[in-house]
VOPAGU-2260 file (C-alpha; in pm, 1 decimal, decimal comma):
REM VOPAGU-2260
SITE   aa  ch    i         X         Y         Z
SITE  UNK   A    0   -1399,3    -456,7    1266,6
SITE  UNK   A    1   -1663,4    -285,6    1496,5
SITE  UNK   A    2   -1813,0     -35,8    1265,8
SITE  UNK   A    3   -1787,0     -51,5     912,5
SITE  UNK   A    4   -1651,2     288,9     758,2
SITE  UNK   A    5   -1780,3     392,0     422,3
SITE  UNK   A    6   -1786,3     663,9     201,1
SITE  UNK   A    7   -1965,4     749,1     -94,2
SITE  UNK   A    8   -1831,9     892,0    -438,3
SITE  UNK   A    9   -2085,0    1076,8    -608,4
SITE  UNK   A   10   -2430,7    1186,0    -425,6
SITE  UNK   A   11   -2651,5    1348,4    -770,8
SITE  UNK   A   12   -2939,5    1189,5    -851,1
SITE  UNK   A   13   -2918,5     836,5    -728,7
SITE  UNK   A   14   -2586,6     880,6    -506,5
SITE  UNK   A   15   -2752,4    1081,8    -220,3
SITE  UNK   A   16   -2942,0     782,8    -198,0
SITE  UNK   A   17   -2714,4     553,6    -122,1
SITE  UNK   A   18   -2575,6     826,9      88,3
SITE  UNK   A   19   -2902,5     826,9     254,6
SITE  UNK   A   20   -2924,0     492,6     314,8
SITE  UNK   A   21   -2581,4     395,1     446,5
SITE  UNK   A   22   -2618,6     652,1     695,9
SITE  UNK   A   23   -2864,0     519,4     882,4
SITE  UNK   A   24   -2765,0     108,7     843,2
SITE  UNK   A   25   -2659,4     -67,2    1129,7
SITE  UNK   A   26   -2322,3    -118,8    1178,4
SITE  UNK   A   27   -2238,9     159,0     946,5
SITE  UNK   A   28   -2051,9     521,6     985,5
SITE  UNK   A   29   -2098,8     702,1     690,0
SITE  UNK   A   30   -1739,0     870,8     739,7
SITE  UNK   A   31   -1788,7    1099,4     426,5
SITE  UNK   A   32   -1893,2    1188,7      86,6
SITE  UNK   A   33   -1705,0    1325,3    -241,0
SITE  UNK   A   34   -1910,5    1552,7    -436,0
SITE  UNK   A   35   -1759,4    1820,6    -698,9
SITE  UNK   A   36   -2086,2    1990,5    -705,1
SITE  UNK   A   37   -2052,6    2179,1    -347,4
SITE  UNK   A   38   -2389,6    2293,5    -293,3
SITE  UNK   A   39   -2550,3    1910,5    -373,2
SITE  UNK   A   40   -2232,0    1793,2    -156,2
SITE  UNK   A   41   -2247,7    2027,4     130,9
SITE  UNK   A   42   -2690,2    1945,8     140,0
SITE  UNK   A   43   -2636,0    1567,3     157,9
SITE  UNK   A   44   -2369,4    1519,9     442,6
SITE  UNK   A   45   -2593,8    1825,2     603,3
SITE  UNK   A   46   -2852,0    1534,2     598,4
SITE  UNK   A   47   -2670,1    1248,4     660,0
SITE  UNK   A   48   -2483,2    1417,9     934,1
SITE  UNK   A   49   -2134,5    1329,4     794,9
SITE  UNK   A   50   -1833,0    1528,2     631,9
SITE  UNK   A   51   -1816,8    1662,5     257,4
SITE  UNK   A   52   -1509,8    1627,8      55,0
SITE  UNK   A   53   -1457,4    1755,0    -274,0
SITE  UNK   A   54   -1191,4    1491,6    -412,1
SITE  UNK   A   55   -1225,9    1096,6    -323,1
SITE  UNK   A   56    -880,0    1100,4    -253,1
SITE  UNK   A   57    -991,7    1250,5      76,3
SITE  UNK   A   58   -1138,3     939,5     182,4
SITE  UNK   A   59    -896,3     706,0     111,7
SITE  UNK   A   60    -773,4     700,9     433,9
SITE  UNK   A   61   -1015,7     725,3     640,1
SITE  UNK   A   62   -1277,6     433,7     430,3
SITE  UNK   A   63   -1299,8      69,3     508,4
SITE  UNK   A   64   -1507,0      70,3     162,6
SITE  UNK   A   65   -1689,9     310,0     -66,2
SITE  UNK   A   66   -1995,8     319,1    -321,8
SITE  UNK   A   67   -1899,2     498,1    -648,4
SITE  UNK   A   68   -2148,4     669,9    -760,0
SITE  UNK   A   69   -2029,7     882,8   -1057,0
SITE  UNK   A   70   -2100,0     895,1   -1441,3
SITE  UNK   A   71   -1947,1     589,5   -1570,7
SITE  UNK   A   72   -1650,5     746,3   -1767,8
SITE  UNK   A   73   -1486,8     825,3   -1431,0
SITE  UNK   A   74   -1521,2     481,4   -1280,1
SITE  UNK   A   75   -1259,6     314,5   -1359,6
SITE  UNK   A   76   -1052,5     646,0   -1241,0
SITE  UNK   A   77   -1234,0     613,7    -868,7
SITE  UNK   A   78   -1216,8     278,9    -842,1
SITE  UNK   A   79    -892,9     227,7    -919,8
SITE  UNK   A   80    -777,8     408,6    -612,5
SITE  UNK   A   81    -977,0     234,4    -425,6
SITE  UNK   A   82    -903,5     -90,2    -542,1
SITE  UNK   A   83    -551,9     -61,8    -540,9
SITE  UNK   A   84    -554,6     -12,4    -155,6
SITE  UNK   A   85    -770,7    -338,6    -133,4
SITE  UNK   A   86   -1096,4    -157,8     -47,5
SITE  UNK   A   87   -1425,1    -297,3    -141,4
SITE  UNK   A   88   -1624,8     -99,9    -392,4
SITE  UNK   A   89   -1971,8    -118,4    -518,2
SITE  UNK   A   90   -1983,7      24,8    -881,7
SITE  UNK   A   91   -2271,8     168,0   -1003,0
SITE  UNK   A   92   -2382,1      -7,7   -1288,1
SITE  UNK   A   93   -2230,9     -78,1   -1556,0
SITE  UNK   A   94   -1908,5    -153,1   -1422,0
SITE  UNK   A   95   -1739,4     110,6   -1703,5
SITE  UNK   A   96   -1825,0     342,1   -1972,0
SITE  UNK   A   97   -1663,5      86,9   -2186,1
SITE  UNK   A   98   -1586,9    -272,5   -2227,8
SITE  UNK   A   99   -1162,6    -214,1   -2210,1
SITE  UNK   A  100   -1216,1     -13,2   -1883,5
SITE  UNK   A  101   -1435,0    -262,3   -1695,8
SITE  UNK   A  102   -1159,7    -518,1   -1823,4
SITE  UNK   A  103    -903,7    -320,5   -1609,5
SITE  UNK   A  104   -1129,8    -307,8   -1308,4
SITE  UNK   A  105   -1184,2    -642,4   -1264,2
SITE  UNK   A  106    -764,0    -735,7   -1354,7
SITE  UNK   A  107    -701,3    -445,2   -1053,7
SITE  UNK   A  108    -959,8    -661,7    -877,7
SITE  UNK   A  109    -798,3    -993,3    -912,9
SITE  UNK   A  110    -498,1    -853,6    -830,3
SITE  UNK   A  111    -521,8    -705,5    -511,8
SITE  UNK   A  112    -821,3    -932,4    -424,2
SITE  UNK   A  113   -1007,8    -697,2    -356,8
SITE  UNK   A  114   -1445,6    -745,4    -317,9
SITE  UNK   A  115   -1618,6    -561,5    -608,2
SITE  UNK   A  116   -1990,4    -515,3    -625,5
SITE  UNK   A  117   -2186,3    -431,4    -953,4
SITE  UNK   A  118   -2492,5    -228,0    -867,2
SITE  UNK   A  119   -2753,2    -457,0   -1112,1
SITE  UNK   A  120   -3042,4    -336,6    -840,5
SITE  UNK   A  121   -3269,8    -582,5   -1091,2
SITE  UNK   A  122   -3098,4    -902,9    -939,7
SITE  UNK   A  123   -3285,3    -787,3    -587,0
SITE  UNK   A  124   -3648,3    -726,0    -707,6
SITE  UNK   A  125   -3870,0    -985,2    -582,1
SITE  UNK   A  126   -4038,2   -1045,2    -911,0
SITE  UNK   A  127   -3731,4   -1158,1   -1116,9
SITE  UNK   A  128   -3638,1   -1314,7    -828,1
SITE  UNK   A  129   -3933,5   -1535,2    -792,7
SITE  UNK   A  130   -3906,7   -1613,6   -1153,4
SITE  UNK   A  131   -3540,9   -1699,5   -1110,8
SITE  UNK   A  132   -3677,3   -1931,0    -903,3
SITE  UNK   A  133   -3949,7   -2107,7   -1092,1
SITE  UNK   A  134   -3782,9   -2146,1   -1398,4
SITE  UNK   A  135   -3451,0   -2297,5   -1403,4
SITE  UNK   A  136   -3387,0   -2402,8   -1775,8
SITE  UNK   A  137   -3503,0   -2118,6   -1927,6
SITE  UNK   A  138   -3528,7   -2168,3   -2367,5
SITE  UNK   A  139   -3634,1   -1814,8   -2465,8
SITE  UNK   A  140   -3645,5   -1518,9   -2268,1
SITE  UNK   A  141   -3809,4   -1156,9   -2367,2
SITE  UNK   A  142   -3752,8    -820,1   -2197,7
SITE  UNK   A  143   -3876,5    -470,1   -2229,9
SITE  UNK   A  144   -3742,9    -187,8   -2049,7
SITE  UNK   A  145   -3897,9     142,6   -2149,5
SITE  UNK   A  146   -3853,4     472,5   -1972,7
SITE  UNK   A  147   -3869,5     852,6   -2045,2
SITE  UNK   A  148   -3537,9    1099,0   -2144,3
SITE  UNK   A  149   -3424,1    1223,7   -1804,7
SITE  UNK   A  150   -3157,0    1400,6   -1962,4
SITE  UNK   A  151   -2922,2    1189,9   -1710,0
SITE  UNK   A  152   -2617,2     918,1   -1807,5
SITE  UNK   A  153   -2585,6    1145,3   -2115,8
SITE  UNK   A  154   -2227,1    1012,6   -2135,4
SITE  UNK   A  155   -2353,6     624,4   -2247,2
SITE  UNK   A  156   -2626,6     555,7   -2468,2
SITE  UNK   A  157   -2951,3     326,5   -2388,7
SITE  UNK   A  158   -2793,5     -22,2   -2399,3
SITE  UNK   A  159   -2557,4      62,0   -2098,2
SITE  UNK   A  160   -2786,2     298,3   -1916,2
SITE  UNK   A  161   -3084,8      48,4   -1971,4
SITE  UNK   A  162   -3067,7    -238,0   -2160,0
SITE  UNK   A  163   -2788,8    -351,5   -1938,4
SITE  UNK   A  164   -2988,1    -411,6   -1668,8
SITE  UNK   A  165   -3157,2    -670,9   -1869,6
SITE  UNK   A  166   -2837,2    -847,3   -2021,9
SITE  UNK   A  167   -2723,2    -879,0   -1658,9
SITE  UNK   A  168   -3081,9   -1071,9   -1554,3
SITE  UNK   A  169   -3048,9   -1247,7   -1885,8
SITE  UNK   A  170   -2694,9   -1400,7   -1783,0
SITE  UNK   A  171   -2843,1   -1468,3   -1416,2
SITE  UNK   A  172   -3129,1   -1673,2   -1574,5
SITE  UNK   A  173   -2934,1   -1849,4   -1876,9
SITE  UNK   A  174   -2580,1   -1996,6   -1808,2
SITE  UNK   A  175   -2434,6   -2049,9   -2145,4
SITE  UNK   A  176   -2165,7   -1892,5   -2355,1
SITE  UNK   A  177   -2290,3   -1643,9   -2619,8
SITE  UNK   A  178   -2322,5   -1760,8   -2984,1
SITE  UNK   A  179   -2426,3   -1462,6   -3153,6
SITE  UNK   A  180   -2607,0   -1131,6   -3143,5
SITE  UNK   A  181   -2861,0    -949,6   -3390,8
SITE  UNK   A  182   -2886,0    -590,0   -3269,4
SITE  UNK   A  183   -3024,5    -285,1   -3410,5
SITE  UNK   A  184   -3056,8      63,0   -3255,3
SITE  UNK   A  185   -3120,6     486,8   -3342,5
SITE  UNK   A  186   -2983,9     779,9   -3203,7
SITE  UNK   A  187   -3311,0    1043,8   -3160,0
SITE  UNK   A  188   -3225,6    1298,8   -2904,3
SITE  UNK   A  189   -2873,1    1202,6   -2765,6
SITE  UNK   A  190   -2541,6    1096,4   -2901,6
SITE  UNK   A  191   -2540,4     756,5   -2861,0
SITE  UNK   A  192   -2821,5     500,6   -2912,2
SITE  UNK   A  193   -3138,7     615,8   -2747,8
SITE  UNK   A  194   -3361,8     244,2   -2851,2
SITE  UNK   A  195   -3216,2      -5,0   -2917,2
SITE  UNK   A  196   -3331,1    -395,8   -2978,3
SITE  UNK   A  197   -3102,8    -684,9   -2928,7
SITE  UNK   A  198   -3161,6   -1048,0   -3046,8
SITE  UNK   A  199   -2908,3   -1272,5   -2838,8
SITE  UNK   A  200   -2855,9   -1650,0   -2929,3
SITE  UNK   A  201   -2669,9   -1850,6   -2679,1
SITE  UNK   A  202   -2504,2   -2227,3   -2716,5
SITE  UNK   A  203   -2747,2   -2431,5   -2552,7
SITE  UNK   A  204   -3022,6   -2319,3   -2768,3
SITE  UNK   A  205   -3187,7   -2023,8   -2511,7
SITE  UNK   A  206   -3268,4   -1676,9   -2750,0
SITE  UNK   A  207   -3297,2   -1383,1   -2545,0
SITE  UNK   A  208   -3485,9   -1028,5   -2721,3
SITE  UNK   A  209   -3426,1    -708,3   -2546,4
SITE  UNK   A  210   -3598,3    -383,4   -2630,5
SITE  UNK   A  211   -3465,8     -85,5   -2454,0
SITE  UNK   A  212   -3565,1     297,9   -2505,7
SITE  UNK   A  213   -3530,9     572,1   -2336,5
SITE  UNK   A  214   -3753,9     813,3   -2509,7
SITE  UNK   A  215   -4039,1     634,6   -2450,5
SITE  UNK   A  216   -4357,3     842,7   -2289,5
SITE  UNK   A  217   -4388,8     628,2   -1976,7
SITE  UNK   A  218   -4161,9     345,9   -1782,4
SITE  UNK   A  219   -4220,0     -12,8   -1816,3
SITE  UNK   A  220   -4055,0    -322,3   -1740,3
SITE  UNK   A  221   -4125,3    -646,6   -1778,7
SITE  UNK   A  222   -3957,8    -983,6   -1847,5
SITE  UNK   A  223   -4058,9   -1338,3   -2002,5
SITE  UNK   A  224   -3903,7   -1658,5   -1923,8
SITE  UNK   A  225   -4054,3   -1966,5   -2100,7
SITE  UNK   A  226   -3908,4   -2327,8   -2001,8
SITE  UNK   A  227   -3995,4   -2694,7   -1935,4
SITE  UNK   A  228   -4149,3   -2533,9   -1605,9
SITE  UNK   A  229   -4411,7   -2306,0   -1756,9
SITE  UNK   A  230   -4386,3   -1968,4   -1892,3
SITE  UNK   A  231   -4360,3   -1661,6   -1632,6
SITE  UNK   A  232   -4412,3   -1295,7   -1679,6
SITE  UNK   A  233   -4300,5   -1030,8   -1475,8
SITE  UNK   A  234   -4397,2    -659,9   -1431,0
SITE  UNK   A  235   -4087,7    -525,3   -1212,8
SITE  UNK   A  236   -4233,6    -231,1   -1150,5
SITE  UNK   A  237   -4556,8    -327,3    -988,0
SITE  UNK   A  238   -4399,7    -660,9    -863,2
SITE  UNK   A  239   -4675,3    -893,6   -1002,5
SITE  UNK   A  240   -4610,4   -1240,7   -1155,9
SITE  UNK   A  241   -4805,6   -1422,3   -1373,6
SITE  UNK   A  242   -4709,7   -1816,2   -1422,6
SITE  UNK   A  243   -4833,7   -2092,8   -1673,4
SITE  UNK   A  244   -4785,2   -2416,3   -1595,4
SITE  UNK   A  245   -4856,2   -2776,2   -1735,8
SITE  UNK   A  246   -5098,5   -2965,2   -1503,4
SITE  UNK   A  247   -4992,0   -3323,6   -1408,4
SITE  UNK   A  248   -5245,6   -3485,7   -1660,0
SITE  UNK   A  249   -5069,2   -3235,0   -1955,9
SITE  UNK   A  250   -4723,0   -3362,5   -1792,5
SITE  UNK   A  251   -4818,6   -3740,8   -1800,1
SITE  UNK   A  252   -5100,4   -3854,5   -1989,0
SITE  UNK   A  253   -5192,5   -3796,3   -2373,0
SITE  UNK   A  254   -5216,0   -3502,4   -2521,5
SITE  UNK   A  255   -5505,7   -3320,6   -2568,2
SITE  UNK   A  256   -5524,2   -3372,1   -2945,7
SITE  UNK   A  257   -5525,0   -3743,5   -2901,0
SITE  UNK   A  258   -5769,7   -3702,4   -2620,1
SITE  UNK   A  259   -6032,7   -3486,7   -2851,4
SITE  UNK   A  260   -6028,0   -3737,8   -3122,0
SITE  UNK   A  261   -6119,3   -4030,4   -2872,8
SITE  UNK   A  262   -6526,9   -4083,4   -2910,3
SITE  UNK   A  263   -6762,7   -3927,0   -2682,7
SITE  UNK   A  264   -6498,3   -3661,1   -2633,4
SITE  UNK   A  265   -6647,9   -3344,9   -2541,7
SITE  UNK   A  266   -6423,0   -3082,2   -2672,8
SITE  UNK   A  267   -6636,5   -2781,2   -2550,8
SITE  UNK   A  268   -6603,0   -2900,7   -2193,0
SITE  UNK   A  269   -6166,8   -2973,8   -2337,2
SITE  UNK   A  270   -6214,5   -2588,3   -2427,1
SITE  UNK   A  271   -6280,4   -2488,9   -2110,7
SITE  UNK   A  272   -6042,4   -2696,7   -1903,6
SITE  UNK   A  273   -5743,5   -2611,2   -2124,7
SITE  UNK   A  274   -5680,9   -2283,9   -1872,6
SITE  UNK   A  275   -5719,7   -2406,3   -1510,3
SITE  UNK   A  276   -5712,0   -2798,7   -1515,7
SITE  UNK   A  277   -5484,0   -2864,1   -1833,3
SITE  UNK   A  278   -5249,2   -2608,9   -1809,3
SITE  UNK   A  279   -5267,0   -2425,9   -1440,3
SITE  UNK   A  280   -5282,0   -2059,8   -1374,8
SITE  UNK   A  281   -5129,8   -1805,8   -1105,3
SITE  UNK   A  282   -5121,4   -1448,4   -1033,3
SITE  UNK   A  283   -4896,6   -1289,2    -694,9
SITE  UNK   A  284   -4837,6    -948,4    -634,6
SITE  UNK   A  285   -4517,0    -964,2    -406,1
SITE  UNK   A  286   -4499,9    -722,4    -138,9
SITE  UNK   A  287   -4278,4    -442,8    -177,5
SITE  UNK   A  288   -3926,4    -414,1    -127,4
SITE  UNK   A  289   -3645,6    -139,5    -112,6
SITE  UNK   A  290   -3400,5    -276,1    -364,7
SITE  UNK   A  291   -3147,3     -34,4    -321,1
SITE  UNK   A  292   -3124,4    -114,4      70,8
SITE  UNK   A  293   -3126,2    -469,1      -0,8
SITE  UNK   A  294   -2827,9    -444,0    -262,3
SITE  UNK   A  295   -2659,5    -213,1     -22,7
SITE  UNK   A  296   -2681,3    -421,3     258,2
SITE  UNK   A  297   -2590,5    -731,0      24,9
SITE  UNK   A  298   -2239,9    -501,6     -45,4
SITE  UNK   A  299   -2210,0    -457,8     364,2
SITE  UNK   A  300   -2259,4    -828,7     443,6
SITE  UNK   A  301   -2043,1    -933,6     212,7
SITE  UNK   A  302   -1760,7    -737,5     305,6
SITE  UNK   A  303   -1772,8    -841,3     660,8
SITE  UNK   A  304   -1896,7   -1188,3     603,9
SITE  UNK   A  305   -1568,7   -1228,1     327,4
SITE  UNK   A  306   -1784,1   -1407,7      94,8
SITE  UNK   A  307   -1907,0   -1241,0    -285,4
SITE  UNK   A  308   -2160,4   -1048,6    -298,0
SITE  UNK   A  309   -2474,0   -1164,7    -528,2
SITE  UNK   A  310   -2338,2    -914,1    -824,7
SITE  UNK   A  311   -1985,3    -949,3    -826,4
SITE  UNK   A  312   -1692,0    -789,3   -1062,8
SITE  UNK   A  313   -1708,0   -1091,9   -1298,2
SITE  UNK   A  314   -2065,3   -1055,8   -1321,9
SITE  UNK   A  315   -2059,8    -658,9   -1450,5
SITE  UNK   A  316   -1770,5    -791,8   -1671,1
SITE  UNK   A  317   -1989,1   -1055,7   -1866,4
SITE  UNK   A  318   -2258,4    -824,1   -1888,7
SITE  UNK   A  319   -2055,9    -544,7   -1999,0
SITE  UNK   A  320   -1912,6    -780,4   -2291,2
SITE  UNK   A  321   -2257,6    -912,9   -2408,4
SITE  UNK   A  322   -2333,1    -505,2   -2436,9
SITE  UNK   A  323   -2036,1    -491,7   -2620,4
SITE  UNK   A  324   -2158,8    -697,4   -2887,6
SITE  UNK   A  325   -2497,0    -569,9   -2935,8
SITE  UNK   A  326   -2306,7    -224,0   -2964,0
SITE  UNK   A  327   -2099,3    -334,9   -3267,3
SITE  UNK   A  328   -2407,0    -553,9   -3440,0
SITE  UNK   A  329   -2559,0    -225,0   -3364,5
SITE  UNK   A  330   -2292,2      36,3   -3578,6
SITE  UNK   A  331   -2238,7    -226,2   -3794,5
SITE  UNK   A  332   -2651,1    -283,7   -3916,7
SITE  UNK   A  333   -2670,3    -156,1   -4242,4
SITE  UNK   A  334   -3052,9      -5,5   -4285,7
SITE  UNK   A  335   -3107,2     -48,3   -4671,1
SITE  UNK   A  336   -2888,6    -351,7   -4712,2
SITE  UNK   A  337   -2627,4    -176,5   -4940,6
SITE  UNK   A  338   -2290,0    -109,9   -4796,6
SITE  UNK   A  339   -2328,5     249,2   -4935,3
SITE  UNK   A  340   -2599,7     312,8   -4728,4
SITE  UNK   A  341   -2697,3     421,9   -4400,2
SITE  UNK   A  342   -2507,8     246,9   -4089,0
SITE  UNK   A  343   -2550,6     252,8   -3729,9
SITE  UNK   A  344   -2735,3     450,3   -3504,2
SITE  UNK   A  345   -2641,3     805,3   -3634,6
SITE  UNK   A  346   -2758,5     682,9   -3983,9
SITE  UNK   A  347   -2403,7     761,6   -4100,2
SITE  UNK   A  348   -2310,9     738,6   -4507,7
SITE  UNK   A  349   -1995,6     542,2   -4469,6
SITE  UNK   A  350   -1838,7     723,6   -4755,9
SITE  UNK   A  351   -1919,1    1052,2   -4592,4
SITE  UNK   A  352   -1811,1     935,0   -4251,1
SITE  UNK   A  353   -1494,4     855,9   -4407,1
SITE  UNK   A  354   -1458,2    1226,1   -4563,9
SITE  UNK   A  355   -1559,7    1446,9   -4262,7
SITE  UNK   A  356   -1279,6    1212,8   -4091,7
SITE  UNK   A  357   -1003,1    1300,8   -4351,8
């Protein structure tokens, strides 16, 4: 294989992108792209210099592989075709709309062995990376991901349109089964959940919180990790970390308590070596990378290297699962503690749920 030939399905807001950027990777011929919207279709391959198609099916002949692109609800309906020919896909994340379709894509991928990529873009920012890195037996983990209504993924509600991203870095970070999950949420100008907060508590002891909204008045996202390495912050949006860590007198000799009650100890001079010599500091910005080329590339290099890529189908699968969960703790909280009251995001009177029904 000379020339990898790839197609995308889907080129809106974020699949011209990957339109964009496939066209002009080495070793890559964008062949096509499927759009159903033909004046966004016909103004990408215009730029990318390739061929517009209005139905994937178009491209199944003529693809080595193809990025899907489209609203969620449909992927399972793309990448089945694709799949079922053995083609390598990269799946926007999540994986599926829900957790029984991206079951189905990764049985189709078993099946035919065929290479699927999640697109978690998180999993190639430099910041989680580097605290990935630092901090290898995480014990509790905190993330906020906070963003503005963009009126776009309409058809899935915050937790798999946002806080999904986080349950996926959470998983990376934490290898242990799920135990349980404490999850609360509100519908405010959608109709699914548009916040959301999720408390998850795995086997080997590790909580995770996640707060997600997307009707928030600006974007932020950052993520905690405290272990037995120090506690690291990340902003993954300006790409700085900030570490903690215990110095090697902390690490080895008494502790500081036991040290302050010794006499002549001078516990103003204690005070200020608790932040520096006790317990050492560090601040990086990292320099910036395109995380969308990187995963993209990680999708092409895969494929021709035969090896998985870093998000793989049983990846989007686990994540899709723990999202599962916090969406039924979420339907199922009960705001004033009575079972008469108000459930779930929509605030629903069970009673009255069960009438309009009937």
């Amino acid at each position: 294989m000379s020339r990898l030939k790839l197609g995308v399905i889907g080129v809106g807001a974020l699949g011209r992108h990957h339109a964009r950027i496939l066209s002009e990777m080495n070793g890559v011929d964008l062949v096509g792209v499927a759009e159903v919207n033909p004046e966004q279709g016909q103004s990408v391959a215009a730029a990318c210099n390739t061929t517009w198609y209005t139905d994937p099916n178009e491209l199944l002949d003529k693809v080595d592989a193809a990025s899907i692109v489209v609203p969620s609800i449909y992927h399972l309906d793309v990448a089945k075709k694709f799949i079922s020919r053995g083609l390598p896909v990269m799946i926007e994340k999540p994986l599926a709309a829900t957790y029984a379709d991206a079951s189905r894509i990764f049985e189709l991928a078993e099946k035919h062995s065929c290479l699927v990529q999640v697109g978690h873009i998180e999993r190639f920012n430099p910041a989680f990376q580097m605290v990935a890195d630092s901090c290898s037996t995480p014990k509790y983990i905190r993330c906020e991901r906070l963003a503005p209504f963009t009126f776009r993924s309409t058809d899935i509600g915050v937790v798999h349109d946002l806080m999904i991203h986080d349950i996926d870095l959470v998983l990376a970070l934490n290898n242990s089964p799920l135990a349980r999950v404490e999850a609360f949420g509100a519908s405010v100008v959608s109709d699914h959940e548009d916040c959301a907060q999720a408390r998850l508590h795995f086997e080997n002891g590790c909580i995770a919180d996640l707060n997600a909204s997307r009707i928030h008045p600006e974007a932020r996202r950052t993520l905690h990790c405290w272990g037995y390495e120090g506690s690291f912050t990340a902003d993954l949006n300006t790409r700085e970390v900030s570490s903690f860590k215990p110095g090697e007198t902390l690490k080895h000799g008494p502790s500081l308590t036991e040290r302050s009650r010794r006499p002549g100890a001078d516990i103003e001079q204690m005070k200020q070596d608790i932040f520096g010599k006790q317990i050492e500091m560090d601040q990086v910005t990292l320099p910036k990378v395109d995380a969308l080329t990187a995963e993209l590339q990680n999708f092409v290099d895969s494929i021709l290297q035969g090896v998985q890529p870093v998000v793989n189908a049983q990846a989007g699968l686990s994540a899709m699962e723990v999202a599962e969960a916090v969406l039924t703790s979420i339907k199922s909280h009960q705001w004033e503690g009575s079972k008469a009251g108000p459930v779930g995001p929509h605030f629903e009177i069970p009673a009255a749920a069960g009438l309009r029904v009937a």
